[in-house]
VOBADO-135523 format. One line per 3 residues: number of its first residue (from 0); their letters; for each residue x, y, z of C-alpha. Coordinates in steps of 0.5 Angstrom, whole numbers, plus 500, padded with zeros to 3 digits. Layout:
BEGIN
NUM = A = X/Y/Z; ... $
//
This chain:
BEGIN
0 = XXX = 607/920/431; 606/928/434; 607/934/430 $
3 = XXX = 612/935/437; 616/930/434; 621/934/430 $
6 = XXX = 622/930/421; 628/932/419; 632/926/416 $
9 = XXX = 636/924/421; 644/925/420; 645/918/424 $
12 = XXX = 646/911/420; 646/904/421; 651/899/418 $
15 = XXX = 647/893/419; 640/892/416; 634/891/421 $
18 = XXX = 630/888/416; 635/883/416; 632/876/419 $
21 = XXX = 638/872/424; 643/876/428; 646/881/426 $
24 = XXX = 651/886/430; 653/893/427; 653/901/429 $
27 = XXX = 649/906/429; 654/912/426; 654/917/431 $
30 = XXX = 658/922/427; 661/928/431; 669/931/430 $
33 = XXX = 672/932/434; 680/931/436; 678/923/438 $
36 = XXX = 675/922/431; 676/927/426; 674/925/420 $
39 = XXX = 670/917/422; 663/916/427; 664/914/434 $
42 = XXX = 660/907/434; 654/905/438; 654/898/437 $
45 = XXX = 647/894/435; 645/887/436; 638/885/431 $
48 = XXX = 635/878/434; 629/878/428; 626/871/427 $
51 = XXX = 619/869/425; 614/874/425; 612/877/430 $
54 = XXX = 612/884/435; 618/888/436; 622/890/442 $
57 = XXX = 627/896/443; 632/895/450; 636/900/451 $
60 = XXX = 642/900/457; 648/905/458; 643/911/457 $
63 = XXX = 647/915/462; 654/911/462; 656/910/469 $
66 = XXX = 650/905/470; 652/899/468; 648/893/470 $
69 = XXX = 643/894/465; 648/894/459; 651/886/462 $
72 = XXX = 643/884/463; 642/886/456; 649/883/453 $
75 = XXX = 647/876/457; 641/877/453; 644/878/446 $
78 = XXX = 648/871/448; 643/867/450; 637/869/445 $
81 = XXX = 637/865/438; 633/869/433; 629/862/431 $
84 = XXX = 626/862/438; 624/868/436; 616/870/434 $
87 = XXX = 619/877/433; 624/882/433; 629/884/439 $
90 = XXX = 633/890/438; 639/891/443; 643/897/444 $
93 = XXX = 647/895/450; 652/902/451; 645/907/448 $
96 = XXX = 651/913/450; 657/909/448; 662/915/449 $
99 = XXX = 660/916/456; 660/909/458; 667/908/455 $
102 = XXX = 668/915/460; 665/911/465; 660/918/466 $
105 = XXX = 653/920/467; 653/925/461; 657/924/454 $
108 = XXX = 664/927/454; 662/930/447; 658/935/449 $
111 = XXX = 657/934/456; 649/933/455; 645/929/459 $
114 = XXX = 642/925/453; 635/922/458; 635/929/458 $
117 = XXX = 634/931/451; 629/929/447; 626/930/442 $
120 = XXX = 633/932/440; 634/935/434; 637/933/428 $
123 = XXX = 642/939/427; 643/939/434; 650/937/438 $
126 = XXX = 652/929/439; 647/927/444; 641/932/441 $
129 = XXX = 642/927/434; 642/921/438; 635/923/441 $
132 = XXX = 632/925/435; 635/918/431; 632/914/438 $
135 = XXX = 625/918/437; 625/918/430; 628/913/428 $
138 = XXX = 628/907/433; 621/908/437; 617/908/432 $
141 = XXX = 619/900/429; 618/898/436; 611/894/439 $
144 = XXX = 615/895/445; 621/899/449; 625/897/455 $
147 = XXX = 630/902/457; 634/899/464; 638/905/468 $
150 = XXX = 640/904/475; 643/910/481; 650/911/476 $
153 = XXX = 656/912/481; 651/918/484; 646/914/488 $
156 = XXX = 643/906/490; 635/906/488; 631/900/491 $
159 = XXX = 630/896/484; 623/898/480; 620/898/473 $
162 = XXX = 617/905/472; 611/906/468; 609/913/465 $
165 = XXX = 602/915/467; 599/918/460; 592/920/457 $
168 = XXX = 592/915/452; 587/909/457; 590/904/453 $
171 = XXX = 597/906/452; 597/907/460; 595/900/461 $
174 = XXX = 599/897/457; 605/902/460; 603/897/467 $
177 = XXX = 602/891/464; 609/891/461; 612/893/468 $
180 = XXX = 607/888/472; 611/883/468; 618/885/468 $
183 = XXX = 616/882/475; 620/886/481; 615/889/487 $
186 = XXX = 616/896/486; 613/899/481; 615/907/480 $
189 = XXX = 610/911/477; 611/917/473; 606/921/473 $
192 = XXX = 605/929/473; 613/930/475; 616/926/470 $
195 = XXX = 621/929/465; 619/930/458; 625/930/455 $
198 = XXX = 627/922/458; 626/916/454; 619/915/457 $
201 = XXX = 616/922/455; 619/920/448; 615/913/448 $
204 = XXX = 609/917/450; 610/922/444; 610/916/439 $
207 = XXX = 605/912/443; 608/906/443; 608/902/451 $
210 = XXX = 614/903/454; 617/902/461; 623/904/465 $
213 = XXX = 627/900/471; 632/902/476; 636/898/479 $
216 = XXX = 641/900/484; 647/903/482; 653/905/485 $
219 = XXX = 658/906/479; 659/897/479; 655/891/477 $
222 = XXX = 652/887/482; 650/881/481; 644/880/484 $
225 = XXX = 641/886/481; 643/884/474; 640/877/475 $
228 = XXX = 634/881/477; 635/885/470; 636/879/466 $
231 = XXX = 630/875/468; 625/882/467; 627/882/460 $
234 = XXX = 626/874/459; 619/876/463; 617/881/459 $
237 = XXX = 618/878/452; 614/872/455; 609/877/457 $
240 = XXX = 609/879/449; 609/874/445; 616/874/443 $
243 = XXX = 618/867/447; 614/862/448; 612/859/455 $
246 = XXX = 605/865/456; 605/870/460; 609/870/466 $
249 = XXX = 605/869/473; 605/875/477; 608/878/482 $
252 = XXX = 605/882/488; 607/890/486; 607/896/491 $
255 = XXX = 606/903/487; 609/908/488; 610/916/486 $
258 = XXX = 614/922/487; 609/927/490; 612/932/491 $
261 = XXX = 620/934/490; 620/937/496; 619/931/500 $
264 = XXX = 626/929/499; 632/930/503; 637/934/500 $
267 = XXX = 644/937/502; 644/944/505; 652/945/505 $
270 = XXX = 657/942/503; 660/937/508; 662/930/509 $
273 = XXX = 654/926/511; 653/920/516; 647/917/512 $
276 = XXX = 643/914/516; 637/911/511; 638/907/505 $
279 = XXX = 634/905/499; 627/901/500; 627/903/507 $
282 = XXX = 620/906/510; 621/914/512; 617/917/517 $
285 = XXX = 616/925/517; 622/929/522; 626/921/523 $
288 = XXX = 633/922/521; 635/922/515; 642/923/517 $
291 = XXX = 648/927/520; 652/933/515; 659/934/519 $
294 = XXX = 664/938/516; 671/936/516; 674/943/514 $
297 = XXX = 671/946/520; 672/941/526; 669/947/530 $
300 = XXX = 662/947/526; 656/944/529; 653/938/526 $
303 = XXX = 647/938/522; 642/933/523; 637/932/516 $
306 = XXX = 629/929/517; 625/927/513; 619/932/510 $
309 = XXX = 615/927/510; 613/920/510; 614/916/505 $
312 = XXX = 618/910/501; 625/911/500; 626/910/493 $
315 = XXX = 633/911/493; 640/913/496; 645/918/494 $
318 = XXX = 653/914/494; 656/919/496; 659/921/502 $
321 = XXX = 662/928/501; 657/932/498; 656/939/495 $
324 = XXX = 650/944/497; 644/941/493; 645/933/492 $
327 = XXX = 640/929/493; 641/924/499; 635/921/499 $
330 = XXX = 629/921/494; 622/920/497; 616/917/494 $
333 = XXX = 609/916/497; 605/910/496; 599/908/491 $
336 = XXX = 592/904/490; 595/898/484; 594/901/478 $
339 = X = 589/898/473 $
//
């Protein structure tokens, strides 16, 4: 483990054993007081699915709250895995930042943190610092293998992608690959010198064990194409494990694909009402329209007509239609060589 990572015991518990062999469901106890609990724990609810020996998978869903169809993924998953057919251990966290999907929001209504912001953590810290630091200290460091499911939240549509994150360690980054290869979608976004080293994934790196990402859609709902997208990655990649028998899935052709630049992305420049003309997996060309900013308070204000910095592949859309100075209305990437 790095000596980045902090080692103060963490203050969160578990009332379920992950040693235990079978299903077990139980908490992690978040514990914080407030006016809603006082005195008790905010729950974070865990399945443990432990069969014969085997590696051990870690899926996180609900990191951000308001990203819902990998929480449903991960519950279709906890109905129908038998821990018998396991050759290993699947640990599900389906709500990971239960407090803020119960609000159905980005960040926790505890503390108002991003918590894919906030790692390490810190044992001492507020509610989301904790969460981190038990995610990085705790949990991370039991696993073979991590997946951590997100999607556009009500904010933004991305066009569905498993996310790889590019590290020094050449076996750590093949095995990063390796996992997104078999998650089976045709874009595979890789994180590179523009990734945050306070997310999931920068965490995973710290503790050195293979980890991906995957964005899939989003638009504050649960679609159901997209979900069955999710469920048949997790499958894949517990195949490609060893963790359910059948062999490696059959691979899928993947285009990759990395954010060069911030700047290549379309933003807000005002506040205004925008007439999107673009959407999510669409291929964009340098000075095309992205779309039009029309301000409905101030009918006789000219129209702002927004093109694209550069050429790219629109990873994803903003969801909104009014927007603030600053929104992102649409994330631009620049396609890569297959990784090996």
């Amino acid at each position: 483990m790095s000596d980045t990572v902090p080692t103060r015991p963490s203050r969160i518990q578990l009332t379920l054993d992950l040693d235990a062999p079978g299903r077990n469901v139980g908490d992690l106890m978040l514990r914080w007081s407030d006016n809603t609990v006082p005195l008790g724990y905010h729950p974070i609810p865990v399945i443990s699915l432990r069969g014969q020996p085997g590696p051990c998978v870690v899926i996180l869903g609900g990191t951000h709250g308001d990203e819902f169809e990998g929480p449903t993924a991960i519950l279709r998953l906890a109905a129908r895995l038998e821990p018998s057919a396991l050759a290993g251990q699947v640990i599900l966290v389906p709500a990971l930042n239960a407090p803020a999907l119960h609000a159905s929001a980005r960040v926790s209504p505890l503390d108002g943190q991003n918590l894919n912001r906030a790692f390490p953590g810190d044992a001492d810290g507020g509610p989301t610092a904790m969460l981190a630091h038990f995610v990085e200290t705790r949990l991370l460091p039991r696993a073979d293998a991590v997946i951590d499911l997100h999607s556009g939240g009500k904010a933004s549509v991305f066009d569905p992608c498993a996310l790889a994150t590019r590290v020094e360690d050449a076996d750590l980054a093949t095995a990063n690959m390796d996992l997104a290869r078999a998650f089976g979608l045709p874009l595979i976004w890789v994180l590179g010198g523009h990734n945050d080293n306070r997310s999931v994934n920068a965490a995973a790196a710290r503790v050195k064990v293979p980890m991906i990402a995957a964005e899939l859609g989003g638009g504050g709902g649960v679609d159901p194409e997209i979900t069955d997208l999710a469920e048949t990655g997790l499958m894949r990649c517990l195949r490609h494990l060893g963790v359910l028998p059948g062999g490696a899935p059959a691979p899928v052709p993947a285009r990759h694909v990395e954010i060069a630049d911030p700047l290549h992305s379309v933003y807000a420049p005002a506040d205004g009402l925008f007439d999107r003309r673009c959407s999510a997996g669409q291929h964009a060309e340098a000075g095309r329209c992205a779309g039009t900013l029309y301000f409905p308070e101030e009918p006789e204000r000219a129209p702002i007509e927004l093109g694209f910095p550069a050429t790219g592949h629109i990873l994803a859309h903003g969801n909104r239609g009014l927007v603030r100075r600053g929104d992102l209305l649409a994330l631009v990437a620049q396609s890569l060589p297959e990784e090996r």
